[in-house]
DODREN-243527 format. One record per residue: residue in three letters; x, y, z of N, C-alpha, C in turn; residue number from 1. Coordinates in steps of 0.05 Angstrom, whole numbers. Example, Ala and Ser with C-alpha at 12.3 -4.5 7.8 and 13.67 -1.06 7.14 Angstrom:
   figu      n_u      n_v      n_w     ca_u     ca_v     ca_w      c_u      c_v      c_w   mardren
    ALA      264     -114      156      246      -90      156      264      -66      156         1
    SER      257      -45      142      273      -21      143      258        1      157         2
# end
This chain:
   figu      n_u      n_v      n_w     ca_u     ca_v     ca_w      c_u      c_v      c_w   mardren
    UNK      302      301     -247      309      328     -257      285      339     -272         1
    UNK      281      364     -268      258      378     -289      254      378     -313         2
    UNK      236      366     -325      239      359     -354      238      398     -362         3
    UNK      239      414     -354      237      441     -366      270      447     -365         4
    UNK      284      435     -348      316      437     -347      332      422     -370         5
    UNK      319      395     -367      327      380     -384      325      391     -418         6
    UNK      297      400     -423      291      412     -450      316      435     -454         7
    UNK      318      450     -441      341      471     -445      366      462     -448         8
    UNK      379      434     -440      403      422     -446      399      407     -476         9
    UNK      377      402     -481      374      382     -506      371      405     -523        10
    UNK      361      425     -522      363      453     -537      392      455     -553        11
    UNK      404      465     -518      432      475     -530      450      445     -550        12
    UNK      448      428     -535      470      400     -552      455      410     -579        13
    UNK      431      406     -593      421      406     -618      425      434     -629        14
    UNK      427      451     -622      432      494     -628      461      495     -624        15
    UNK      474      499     -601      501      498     -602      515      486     -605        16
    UNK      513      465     -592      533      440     -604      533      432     -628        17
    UNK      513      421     -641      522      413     -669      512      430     -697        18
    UNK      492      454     -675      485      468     -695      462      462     -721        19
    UNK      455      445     -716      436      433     -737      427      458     -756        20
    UNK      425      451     -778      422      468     -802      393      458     -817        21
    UNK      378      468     -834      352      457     -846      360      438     -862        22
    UNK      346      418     -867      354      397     -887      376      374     -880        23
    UNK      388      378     -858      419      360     -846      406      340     -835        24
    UNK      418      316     -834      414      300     -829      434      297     -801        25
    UNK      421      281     -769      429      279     -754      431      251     -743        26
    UNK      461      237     -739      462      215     -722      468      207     -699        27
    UNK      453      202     -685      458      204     -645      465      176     -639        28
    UNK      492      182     -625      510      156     -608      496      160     -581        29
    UNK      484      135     -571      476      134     -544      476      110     -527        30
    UNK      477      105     -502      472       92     -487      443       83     -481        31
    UNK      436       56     -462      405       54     -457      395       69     -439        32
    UNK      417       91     -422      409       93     -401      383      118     -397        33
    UNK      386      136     -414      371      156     -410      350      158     -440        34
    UNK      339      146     -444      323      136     -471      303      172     -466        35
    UNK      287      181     -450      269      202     -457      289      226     -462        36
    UNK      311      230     -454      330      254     -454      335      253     -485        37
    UNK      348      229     -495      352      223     -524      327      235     -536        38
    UNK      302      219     -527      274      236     -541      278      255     -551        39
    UNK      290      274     -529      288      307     -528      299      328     -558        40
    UNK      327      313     -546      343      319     -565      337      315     -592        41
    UNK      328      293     -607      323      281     -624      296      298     -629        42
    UNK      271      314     -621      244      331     -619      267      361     -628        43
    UNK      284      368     -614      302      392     -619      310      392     -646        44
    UNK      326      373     -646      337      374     -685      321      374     -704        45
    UNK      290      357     -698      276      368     -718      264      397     -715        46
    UNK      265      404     -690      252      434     -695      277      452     -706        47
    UNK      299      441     -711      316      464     -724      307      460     -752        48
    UNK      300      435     -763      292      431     -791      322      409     -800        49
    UNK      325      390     -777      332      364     -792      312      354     -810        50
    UNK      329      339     -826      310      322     -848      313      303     -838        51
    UNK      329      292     -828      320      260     -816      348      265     -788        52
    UNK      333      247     -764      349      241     -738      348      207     -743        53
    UNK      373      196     -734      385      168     -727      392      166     -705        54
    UNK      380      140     -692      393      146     -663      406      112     -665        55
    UNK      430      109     -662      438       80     -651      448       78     -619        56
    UNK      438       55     -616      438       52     -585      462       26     -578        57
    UNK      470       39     -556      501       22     -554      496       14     -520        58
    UNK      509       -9     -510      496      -23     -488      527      -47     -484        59
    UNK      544      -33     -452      555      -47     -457      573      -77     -454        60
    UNK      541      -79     -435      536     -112     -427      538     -134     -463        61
    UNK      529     -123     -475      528     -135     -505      555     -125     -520        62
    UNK      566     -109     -519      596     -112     -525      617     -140     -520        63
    UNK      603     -131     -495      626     -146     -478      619     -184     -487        64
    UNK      595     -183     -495      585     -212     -502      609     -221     -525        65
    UNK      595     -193     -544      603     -201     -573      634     -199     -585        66
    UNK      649     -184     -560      679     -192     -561      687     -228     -554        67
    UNK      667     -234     -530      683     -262     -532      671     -281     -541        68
    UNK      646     -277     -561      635     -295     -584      650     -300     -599        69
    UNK      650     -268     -611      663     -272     -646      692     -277     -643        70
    UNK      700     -291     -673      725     -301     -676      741     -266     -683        71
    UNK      762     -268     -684      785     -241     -689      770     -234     -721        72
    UNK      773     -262     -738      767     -252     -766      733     -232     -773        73
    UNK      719     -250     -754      687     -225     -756      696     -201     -744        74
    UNK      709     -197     -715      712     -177     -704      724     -152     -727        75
    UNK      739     -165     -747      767     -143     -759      752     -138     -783        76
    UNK      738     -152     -802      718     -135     -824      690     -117     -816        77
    UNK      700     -106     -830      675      -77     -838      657      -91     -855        78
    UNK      624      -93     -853      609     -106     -866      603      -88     -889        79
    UNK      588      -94     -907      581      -79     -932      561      -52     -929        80
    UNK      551      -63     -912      527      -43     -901      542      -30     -882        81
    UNK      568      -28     -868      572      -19     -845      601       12     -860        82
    UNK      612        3     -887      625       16     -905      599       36     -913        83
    UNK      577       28     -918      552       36     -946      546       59     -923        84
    UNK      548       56     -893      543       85     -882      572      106     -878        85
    UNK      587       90     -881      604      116     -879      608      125     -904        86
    UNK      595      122     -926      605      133     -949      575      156     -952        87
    UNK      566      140     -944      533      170     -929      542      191     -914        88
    UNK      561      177     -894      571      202     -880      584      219     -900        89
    UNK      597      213     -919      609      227     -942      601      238     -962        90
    UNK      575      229     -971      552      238     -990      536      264     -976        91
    UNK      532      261     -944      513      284     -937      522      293     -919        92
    UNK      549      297     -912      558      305     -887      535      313     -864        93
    UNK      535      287     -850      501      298     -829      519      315     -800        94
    UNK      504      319     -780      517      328     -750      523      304     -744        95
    UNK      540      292     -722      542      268     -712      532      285     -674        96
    UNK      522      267     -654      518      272     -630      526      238     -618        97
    UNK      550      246     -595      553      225     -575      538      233     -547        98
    UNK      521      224     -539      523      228     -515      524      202     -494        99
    UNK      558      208     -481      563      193     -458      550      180     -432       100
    UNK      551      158     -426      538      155     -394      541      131     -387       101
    UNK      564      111     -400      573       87     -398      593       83     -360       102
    UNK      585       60     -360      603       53     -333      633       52     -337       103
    UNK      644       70     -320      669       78     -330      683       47     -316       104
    UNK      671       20     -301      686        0     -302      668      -24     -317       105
    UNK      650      -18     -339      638      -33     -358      643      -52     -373       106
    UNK      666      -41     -378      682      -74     -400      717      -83     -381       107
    UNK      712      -77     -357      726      -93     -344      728     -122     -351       108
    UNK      746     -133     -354      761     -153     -360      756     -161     -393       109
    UNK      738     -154     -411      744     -157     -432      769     -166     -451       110
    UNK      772     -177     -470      798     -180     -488      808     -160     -498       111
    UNK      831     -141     -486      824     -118     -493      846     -133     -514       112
    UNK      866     -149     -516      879     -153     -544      859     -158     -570       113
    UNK      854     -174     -560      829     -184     -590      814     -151     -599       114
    UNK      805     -141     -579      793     -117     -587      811     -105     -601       115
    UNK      840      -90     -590      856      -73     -614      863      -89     -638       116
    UNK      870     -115     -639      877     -129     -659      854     -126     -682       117
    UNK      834     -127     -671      808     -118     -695      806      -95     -706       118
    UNK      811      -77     -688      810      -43     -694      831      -33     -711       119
    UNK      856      -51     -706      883      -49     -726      879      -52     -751       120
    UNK      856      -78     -755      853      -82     -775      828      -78     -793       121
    UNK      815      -63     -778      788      -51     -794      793      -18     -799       122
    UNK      805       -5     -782      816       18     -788      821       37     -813       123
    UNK      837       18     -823      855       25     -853      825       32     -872       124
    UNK      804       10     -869      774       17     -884      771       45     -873       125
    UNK      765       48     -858      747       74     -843      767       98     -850       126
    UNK      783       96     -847      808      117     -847      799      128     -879       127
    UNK      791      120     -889      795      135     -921      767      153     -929       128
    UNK      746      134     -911      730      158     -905      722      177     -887       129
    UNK      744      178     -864      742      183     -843      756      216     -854       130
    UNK      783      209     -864      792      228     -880      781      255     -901       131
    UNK      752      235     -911      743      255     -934      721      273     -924       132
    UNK      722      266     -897      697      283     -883      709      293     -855       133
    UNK      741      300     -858      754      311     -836      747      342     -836       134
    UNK      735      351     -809      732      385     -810      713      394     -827       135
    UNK      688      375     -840      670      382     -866      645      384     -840       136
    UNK      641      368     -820      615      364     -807      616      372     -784       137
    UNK      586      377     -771      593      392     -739      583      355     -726       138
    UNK      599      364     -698      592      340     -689      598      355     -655       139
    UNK      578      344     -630      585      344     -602      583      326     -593       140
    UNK      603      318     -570      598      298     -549      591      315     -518       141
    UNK      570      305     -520      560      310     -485      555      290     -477       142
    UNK      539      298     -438      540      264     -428      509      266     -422       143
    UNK      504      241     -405      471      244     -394      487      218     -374       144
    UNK      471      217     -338      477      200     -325      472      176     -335       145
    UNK      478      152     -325      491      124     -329      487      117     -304       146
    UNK      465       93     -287      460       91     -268      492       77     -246       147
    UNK      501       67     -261      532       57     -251      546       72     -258       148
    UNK      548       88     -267      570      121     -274      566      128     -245       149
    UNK      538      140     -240      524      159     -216      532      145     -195       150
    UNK      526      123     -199      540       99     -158      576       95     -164       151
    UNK      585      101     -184      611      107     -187      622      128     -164       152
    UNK      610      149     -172      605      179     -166      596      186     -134       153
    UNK      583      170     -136      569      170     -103      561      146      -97       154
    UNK      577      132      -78      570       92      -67      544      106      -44       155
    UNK      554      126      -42      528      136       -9      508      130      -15       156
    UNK      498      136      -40      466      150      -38      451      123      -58       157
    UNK      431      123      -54      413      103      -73      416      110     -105       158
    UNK      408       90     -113      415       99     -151      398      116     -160       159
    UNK      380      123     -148      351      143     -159      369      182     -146       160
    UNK      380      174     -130      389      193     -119      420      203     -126       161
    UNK      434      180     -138      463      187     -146      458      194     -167       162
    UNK      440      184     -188      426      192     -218      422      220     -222       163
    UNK      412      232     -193      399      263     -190      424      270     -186       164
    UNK      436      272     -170      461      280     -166      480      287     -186       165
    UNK      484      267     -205      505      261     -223      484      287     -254       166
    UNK      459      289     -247      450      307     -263      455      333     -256       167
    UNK      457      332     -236      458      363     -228      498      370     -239       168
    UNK      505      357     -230      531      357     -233      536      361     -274       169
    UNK      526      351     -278      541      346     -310      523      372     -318       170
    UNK      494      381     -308      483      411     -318      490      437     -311       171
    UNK      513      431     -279      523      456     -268      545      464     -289       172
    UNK      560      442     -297      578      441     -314      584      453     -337       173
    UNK      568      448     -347      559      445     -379      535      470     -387       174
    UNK      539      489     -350      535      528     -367      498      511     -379       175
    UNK      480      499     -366      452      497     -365      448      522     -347       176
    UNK      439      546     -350      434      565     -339      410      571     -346       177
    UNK      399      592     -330      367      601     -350      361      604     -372       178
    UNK      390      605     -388      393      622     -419      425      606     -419       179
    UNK      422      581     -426      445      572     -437      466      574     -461       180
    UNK      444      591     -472      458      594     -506      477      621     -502       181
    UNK      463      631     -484      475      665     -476      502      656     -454       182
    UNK      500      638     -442      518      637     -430      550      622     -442       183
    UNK      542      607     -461      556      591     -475      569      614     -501       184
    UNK      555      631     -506      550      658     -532      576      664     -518       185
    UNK      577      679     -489      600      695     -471      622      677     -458       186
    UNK      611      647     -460      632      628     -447      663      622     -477       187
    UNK      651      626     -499      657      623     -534      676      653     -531       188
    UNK      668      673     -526      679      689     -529      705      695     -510       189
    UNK      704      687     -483      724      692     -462      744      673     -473       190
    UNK      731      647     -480      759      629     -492      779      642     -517       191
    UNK      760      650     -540      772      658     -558      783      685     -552       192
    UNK      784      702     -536      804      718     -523      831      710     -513       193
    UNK      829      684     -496      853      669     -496      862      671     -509       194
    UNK      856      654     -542      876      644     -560      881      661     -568       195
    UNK      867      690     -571      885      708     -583      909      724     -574       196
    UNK      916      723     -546      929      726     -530      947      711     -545       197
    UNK      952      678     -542      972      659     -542      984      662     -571       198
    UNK      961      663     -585      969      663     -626      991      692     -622       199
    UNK      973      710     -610      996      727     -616     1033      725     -605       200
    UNK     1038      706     -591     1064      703     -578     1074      697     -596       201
    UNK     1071      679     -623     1080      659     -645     1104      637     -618       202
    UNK     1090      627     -599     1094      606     -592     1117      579     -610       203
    UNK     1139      573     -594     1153      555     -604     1157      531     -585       204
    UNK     1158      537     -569     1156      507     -557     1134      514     -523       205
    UNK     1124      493     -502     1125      492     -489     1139      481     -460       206
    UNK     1138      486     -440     1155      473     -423     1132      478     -390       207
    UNK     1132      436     -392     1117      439     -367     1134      426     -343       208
    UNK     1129      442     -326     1146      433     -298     1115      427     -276       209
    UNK     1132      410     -257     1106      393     -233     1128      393     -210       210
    UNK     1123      395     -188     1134      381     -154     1125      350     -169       211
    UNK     1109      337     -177     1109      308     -178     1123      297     -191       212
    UNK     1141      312     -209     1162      299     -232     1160      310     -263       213
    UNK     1135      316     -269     1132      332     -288     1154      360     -311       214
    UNK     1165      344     -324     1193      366     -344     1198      356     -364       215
    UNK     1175      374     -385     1171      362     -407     1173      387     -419       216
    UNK     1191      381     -454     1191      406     -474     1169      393     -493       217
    UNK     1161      407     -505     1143      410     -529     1142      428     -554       218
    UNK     1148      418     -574     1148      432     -598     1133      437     -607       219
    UNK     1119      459     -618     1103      476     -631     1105      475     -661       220
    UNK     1086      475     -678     1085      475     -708     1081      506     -711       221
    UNK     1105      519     -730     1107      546     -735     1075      557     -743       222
    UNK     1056      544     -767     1043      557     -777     1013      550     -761       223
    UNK     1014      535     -735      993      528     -718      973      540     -704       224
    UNK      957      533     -681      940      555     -675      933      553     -653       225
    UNK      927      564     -626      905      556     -612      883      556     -613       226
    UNK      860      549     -606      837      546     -615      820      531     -591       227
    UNK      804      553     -580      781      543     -559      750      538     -559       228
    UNK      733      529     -548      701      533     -550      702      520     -581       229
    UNK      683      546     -588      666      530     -618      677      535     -635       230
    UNK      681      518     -665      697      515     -684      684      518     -704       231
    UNK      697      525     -734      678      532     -755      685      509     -778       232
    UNK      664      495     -783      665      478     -805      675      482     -831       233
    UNK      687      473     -848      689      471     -867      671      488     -888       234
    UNK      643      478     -883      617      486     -894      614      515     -877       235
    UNK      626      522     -860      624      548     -854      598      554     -831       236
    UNK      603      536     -818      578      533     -792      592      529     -776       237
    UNK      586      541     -751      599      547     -733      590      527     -700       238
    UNK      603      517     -691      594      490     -671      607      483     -654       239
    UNK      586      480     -633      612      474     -604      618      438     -605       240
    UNK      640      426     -610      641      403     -612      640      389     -576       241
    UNK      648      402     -556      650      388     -541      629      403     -507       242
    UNK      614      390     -498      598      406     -480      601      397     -455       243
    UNK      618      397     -433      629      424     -426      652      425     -440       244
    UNK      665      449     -436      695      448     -445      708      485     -431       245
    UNK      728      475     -431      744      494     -411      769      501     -424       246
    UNK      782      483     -450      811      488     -462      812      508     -476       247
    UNK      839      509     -480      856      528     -508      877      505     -511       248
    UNK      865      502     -539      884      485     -547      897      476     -569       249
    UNK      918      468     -588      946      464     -600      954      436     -605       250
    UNK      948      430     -628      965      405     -640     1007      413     -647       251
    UNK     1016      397     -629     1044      404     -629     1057      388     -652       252
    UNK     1080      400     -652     1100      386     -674     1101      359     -672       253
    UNK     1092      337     -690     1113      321     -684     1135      308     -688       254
    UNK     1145      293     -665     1170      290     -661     1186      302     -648       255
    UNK     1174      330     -631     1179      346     -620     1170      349     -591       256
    UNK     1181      325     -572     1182      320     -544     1195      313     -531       257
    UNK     1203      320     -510     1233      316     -493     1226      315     -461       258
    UNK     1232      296     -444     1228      286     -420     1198      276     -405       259
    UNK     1192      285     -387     1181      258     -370     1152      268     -366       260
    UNK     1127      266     -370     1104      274     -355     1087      250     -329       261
    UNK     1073      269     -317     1056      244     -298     1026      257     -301       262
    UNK     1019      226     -293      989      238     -297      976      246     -274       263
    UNK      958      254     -267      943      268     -249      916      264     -249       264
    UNK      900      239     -258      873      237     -248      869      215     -273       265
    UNK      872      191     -269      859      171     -279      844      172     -304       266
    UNK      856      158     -320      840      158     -353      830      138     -355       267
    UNK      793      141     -358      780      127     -369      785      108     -402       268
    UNK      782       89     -409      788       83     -428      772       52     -438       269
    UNK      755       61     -459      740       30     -458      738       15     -436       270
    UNK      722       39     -426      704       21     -399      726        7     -381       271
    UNK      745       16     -372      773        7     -356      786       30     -348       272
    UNK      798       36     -322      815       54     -315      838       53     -310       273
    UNK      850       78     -319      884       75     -322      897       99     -304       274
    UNK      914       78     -284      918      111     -263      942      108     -255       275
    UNK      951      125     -240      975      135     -226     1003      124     -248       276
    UNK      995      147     -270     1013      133     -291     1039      158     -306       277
    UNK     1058      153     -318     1075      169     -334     1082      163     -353       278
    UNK     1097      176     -371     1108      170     -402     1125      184     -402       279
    UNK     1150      171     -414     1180      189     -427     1178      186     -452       280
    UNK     1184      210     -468     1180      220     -496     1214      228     -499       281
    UNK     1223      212     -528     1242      225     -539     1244      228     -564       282
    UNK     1257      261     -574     1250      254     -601     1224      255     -608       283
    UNK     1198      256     -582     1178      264     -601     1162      239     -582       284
    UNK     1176      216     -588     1160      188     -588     1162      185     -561       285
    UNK     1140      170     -542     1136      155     -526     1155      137     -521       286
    UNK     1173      129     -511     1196      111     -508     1189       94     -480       287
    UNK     1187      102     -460     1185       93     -424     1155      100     -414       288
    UNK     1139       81     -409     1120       92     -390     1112       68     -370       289
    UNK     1097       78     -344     1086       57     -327     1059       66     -312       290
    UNK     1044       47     -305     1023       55     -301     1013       32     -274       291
    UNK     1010       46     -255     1006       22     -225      984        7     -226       292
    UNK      970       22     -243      932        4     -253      933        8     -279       293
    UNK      929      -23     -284      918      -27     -315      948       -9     -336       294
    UNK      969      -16     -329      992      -17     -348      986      -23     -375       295
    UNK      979      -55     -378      982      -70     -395      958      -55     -416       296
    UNK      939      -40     -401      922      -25     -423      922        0     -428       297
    UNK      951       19     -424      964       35     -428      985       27     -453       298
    UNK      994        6     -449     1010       -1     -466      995       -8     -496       299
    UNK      972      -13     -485      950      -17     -522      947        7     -534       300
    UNK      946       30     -517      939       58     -527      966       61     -536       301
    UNK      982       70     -527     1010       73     -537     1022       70     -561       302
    UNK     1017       30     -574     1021       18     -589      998        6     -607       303
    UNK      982       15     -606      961       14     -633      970       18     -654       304
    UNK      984       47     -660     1000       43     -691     1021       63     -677       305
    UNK     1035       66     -694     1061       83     -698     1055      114     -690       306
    UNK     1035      124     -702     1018      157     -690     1012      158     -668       307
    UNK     1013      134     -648      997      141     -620     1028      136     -606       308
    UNK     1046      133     -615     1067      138     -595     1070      169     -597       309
    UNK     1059      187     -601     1062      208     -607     1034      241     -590       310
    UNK     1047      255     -591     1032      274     -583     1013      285     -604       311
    UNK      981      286     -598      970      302     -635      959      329     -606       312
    UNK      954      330     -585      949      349     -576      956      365     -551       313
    UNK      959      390     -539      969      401     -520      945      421     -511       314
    UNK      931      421     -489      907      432     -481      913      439     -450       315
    UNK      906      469     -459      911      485     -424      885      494     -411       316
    UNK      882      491     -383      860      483     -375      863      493     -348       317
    UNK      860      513     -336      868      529     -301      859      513     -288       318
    UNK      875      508     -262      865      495     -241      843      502     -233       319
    UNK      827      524     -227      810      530     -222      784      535     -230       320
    UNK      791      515     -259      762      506     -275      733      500     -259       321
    UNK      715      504     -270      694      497     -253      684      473     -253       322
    UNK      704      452     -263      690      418     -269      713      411     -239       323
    UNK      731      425     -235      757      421     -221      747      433     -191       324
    UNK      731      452     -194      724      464     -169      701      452     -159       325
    UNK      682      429     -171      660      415     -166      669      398     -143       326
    UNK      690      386     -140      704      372     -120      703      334     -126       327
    UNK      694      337     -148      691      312     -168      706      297     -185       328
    UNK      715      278     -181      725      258     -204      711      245     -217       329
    UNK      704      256     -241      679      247     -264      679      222     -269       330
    UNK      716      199     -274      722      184     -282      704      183     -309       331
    UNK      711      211     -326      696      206     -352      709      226     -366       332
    UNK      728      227     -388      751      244     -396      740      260     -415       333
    UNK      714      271     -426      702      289     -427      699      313     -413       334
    UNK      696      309     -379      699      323     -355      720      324     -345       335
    UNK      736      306     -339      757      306     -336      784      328     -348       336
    UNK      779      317     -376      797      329     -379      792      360     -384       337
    UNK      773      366     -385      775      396     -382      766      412     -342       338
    UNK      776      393     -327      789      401     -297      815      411     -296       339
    UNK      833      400     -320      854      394     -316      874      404     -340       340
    UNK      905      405     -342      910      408     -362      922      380     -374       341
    UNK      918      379     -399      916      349     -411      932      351     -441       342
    UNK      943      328     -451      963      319     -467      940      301     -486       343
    UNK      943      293     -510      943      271     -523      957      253     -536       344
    UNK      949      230     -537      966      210     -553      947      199     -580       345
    UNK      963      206     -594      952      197     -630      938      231     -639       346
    UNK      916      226     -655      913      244     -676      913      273     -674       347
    UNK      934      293     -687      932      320     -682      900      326     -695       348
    UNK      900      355     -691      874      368     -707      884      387     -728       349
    UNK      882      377     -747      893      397     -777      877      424     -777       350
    UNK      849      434     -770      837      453     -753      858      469     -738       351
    UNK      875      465     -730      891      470     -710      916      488     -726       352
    UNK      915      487     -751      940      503     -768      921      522     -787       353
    UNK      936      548     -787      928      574     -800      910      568     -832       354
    UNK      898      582     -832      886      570     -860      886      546     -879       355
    UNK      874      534     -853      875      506     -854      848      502     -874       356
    UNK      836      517     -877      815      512     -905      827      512     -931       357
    UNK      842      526     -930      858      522     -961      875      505     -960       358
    UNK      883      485     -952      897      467     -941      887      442     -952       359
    UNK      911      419     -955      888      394     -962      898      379     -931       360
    UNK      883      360     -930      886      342     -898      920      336     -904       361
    UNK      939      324     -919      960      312     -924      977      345     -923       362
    UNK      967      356     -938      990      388     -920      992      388     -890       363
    UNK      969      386     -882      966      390     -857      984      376     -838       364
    UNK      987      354     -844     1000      325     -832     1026      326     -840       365
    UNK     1035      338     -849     1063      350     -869     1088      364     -850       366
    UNK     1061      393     -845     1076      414     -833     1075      400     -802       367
    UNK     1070      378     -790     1071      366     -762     1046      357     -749       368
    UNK     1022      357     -758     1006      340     -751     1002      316     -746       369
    UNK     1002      305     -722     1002      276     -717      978      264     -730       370
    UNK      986      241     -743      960      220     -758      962      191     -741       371
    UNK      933      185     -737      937      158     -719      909      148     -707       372
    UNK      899      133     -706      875      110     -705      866      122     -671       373
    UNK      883      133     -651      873      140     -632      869      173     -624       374
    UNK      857      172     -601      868      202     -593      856      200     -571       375
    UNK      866      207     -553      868      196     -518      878      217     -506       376
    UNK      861      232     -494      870      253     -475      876      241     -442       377
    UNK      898      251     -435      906      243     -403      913      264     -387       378
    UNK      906      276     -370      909      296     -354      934      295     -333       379
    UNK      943      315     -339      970      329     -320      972      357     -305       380
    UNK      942      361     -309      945      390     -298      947      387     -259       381
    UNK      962      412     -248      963      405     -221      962      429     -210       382
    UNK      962      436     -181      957      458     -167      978      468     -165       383
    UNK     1010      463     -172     1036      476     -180     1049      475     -209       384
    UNK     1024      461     -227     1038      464     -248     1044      484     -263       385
    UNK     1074      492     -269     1078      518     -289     1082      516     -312       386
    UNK     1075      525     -340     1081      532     -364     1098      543     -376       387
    UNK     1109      551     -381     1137      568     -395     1140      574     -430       388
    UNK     1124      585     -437     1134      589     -478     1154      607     -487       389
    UNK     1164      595     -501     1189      600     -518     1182      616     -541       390
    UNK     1180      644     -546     1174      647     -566     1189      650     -594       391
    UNK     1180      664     -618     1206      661     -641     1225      686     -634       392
    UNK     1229      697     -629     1237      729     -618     1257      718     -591       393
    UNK     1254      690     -578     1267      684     -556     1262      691     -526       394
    UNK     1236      700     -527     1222      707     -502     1221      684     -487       395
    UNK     1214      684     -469     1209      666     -441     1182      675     -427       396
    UNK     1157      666     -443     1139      681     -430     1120      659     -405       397
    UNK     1116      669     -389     1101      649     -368     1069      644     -376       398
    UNK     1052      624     -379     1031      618     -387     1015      602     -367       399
    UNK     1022      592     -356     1013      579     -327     1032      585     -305       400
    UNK     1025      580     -281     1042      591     -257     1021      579     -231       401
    UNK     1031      562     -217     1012      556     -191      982      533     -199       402
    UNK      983      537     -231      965      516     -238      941      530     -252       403
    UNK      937      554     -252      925      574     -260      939      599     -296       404
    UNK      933      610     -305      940      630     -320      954      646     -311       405
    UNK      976      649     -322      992      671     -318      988      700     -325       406
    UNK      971      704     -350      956      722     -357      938      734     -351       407
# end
């Protein structure tokens, strides 16, 4: 790929996505796979006038070691130094940047018990600072190819060639145009037209119907919001958290779910895939689900804590997205799930309710925000799926139809 193409993607992740501010401090989640792209990015944030870039590098042939080394008890503590940075994260609220490109069957066969059993129990640490820097910092996840992502993607072609491929694909995506900032400027704006559309319904419940089985209600939090594209911090900076992205989307009530969904395109999940799967919700909670691949690691998502039997998000997404019209299964729920329209299990977004700045995080979680150690998007969107909202007034308004906007 052209390093002059490439510079304009490392542009926008550091300018739009996380926005970098003078003096902020930036920390980059990465893979080994694309080490000069990282470069890039990392040359960008200082020319916005970072004060300092961090890059940790994640690899995950050495995961997979150091799950079946260590005993449960190393796995489940937080080291002193590993607390001493998240309380940095809390002292200087920096940008955070993921960018993706891991083999979506990488930690195939792993312990995935031992793994949640650690996470259960290191959690409760993180959670308290995870908390005090909720909605305070900009942060994006984008991707860069992953030479076994790309032969994922394409078994045809050589790896030098599925690599190219799988670039072109994630830059067609992700609005790399001659002038990406301009296009992302008008891509920001057409979304937030949506939600103004939907806010104004005052929305009470949803109702999704499928030909595949799909008839599910969904409750709505009275004082909630939709909310698409780029979001405004706390600090009052404005940032696209996720690159590409295609939703409008709504943390629902919880406790407030009734019948059956299916899924529609395979969920990546710690390097393992989870497919041709469903969930029955009652009362809100996850009660029944099955899954033909990799069940037993559906059932870890599910049951991690008590919040992930639960819905924290509802995200609408037209069939006729342009990650959906690529003719691609990313098997990477970044892309994925904005092909599609998609559900979550575990944490709502307190972002997601009306003056939610004057708000403390525990209001937020009050009026129906789901709280919970995960958040797992799975896609259900389909080429007949319809929408139906309920509004307070008792309307019946149509919001999807055929799989597309009804609007």
């Amino acid at each position: 790929m052209k390093k002059t193409v490439l510079r304009k993607y490392a542009r926008l992740i550091a300018q739009c996505g996380v926005n970098v501010q003078k003096g902020q401090e930036v920390f980059i989640l990465a893979e080994l796979d694309q080490p000069e792209f990282v470069k890039m990015v990392v040359e960008e944030c200082y020319r916005l006038g970072s004060k300092k870039v961090v890059v940790d590098w994640q690899y995950q042939p050495l995961q997979k070691i150091h799950v079946r080394s260590q005993s449960l008890a190393t796995m489940s503590e937080l080291s002193n130094y590993e607390e001493a940075r998240w309380q940095h994260y809390v002292d200087v609220i920096p940008c955070r940047i993921y960018l993706l490109s891991e083999d979506p069957d990488g930690l195939r066969g792993i312990n995935q018990e031992k793994m949640a059993k650690a996470q259960q129990k290191w959690y409760p640490i993180v959670k308290k600072y995870r908390d005090q820097i909720e909605n305070k910092y900009q942060w994006c996840i984008a991707a860069v190819p992953g030479r076994a992502w790309a032969k994922k993607l394409f078994p045809e072609l050589r790896a030098s060639q599925a690599e190219e491929k799988l670039w072109e694909a994630i830059l067609s995506t992700s609005r790399v145009t001659d002038d990406p900032i301009a296009a992302w400027k008008q891509h920001n704006e057409d979304l937030a037209e949506r939600c103004r559309y939907l806010n104004g319904l005052s929305i009470r419940s949803l109702h999704y119907t499928s030909a595949n089985g799909t008839d599910l209600t969904v409750g709505m939090i009275p004082e909630a919001q939709f909310c698409g594209g780029g979001e405004m911090s706390l600090q009052n900076i404005y940032f696209n958290p996720n690159i590409p992205s295609e939703e409008c989307f709504i943390s629902p009530m919880r406790g407030q779910a009734e019948g059956i969904v299916y899924s529609t395109k395979p969920l990546s999940y710690q390097g393992q895939l989870i497919d041709r799967f469903w969930i029955r919700f009652h009362e809100g909670r996850a009660e029944e689900w099955h899954a033909e691949e990799n069940e037993s690691l559906l059932s870890k998502i599910i049951t991690m804590d008590e919040g992930s039997r639960y819905l924290g998000e509802c995200a609408l997404v037209p069939y006729d997205s342009p990650i959906r019209e690529s003719g691609l299964l990313f098997y990477n729920t970044l892309f994925d799930e904005n092909a599609a329209c998609h559900l979550s299990l575990g944490m709502g977004f307190a972002d997601t309710i009306r003056d939610y700045q004057n708000r403390t995080l525990d209001e937020c979680r009050q009026l129906g925000v789901n709280d919970s150690m995960v958040h797992e998007d799975f896609m259900i969107g389909s080429k007949d799926l319809s929408i139906d909202a309920v509004c307070a007034d008792g309307r019946t308004v149509p919001i999807f139809k055929g799989g597309n906007w009804a609007f």
